[in-house]
C-alpha positions as CSV (number, residue, x, y, z in Angstrom):
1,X,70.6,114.7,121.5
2,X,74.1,114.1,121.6
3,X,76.2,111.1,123.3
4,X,77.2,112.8,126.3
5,X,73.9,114.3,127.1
6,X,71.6,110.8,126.4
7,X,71.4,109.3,130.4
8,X,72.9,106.1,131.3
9,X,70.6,103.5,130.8
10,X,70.7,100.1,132.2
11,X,69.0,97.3,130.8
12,X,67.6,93.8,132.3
13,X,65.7,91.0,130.5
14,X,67.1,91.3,127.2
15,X,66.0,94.8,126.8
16,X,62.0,94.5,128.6
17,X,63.0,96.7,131.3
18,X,65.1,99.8,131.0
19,X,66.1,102.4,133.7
20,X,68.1,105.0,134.0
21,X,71.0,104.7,136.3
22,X,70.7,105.7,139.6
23,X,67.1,105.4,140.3
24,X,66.0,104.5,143.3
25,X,62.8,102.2,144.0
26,X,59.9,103.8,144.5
27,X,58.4,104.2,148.1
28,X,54.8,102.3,147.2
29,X,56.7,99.4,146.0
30,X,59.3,99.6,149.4
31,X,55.7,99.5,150.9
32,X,53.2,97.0,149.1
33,X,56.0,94.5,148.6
34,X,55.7,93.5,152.5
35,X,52.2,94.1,152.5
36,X,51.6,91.3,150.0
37,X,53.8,88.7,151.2
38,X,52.3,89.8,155.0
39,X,48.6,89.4,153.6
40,X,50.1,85.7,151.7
41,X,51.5,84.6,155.5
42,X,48.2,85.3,157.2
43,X,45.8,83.9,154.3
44,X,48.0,80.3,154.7
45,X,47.8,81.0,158.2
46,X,44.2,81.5,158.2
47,X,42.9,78.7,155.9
48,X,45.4,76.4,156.6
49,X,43.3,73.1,156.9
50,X,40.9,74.5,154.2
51,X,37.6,76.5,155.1
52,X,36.3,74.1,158.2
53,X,33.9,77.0,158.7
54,X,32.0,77.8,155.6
55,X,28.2,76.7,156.1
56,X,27.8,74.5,153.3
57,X,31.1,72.7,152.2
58,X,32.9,72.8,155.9
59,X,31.8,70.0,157.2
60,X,33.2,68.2,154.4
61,X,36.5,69.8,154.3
62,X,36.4,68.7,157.9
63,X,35.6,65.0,157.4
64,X,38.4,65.3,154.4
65,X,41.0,66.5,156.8
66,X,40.0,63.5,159.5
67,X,40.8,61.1,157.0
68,X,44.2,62.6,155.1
69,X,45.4,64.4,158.2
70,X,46.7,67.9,158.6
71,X,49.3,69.9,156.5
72,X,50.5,72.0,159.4
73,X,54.2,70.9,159.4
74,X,54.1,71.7,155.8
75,X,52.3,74.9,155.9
76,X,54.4,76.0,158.9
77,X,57.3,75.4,156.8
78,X,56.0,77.4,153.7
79,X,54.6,80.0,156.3
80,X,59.0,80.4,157.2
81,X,60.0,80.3,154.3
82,X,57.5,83.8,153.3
83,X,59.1,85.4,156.6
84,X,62.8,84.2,155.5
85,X,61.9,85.8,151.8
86,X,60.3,89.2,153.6
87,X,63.8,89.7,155.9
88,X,65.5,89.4,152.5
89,X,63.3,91.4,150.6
90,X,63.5,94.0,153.0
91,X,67.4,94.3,153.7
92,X,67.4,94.3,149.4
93,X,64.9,97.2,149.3
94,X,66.3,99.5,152.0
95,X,70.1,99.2,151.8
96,X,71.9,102.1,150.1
97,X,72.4,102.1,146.2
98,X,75.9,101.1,145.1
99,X,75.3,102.5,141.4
């Protein structure tokens, strides 16, 4: 194979990925990218004082939480920061190629 017919490759990390010029990202990742940071927001969401419900260890994790307090300001904060990261994520994965 000759120069001229070899595609344009581009490389990134030193040569550990390599793609040909051009390509687009594929739909499932445009898809499970959100999903994942979605499924993140909602477990923090979720167990966000620990698991005050299990049968056995949530009455602990309850007494544990009277006496160091809550981490809601904190988790609220980590919680924006996901959603900051997906709107970004997002406007990255479906803008229009500019190579």
């Amino acid at each position: 194979m000759t120069e001229e017919q070899k595609p344009e490759l581009t490389e990134y990390a030193d040569g550990w990925i390599t793609e040909r010029k051009g390509t687009g990202i594929p739909g499932f990742l445009k898809l499970a990218y959100p999903i994942i940071l979605l499924a993140c927001a909602v477990y923090l969401f979720v167990y966000m004082n620990g698991e005050i419900t299990h049968s056995t260890r949530g009455t602990l994790v309850q007494e544990l939480n009277a006496v160091t307090g809550n981490a809601n300001t904190f988790m609220y904060v980590v919680m924006a920061l996901i959603a900051a990261y997906v709107v970004v994520l997002l406007a990255f994965v479906y803008k229009k190629s500019d190579h």
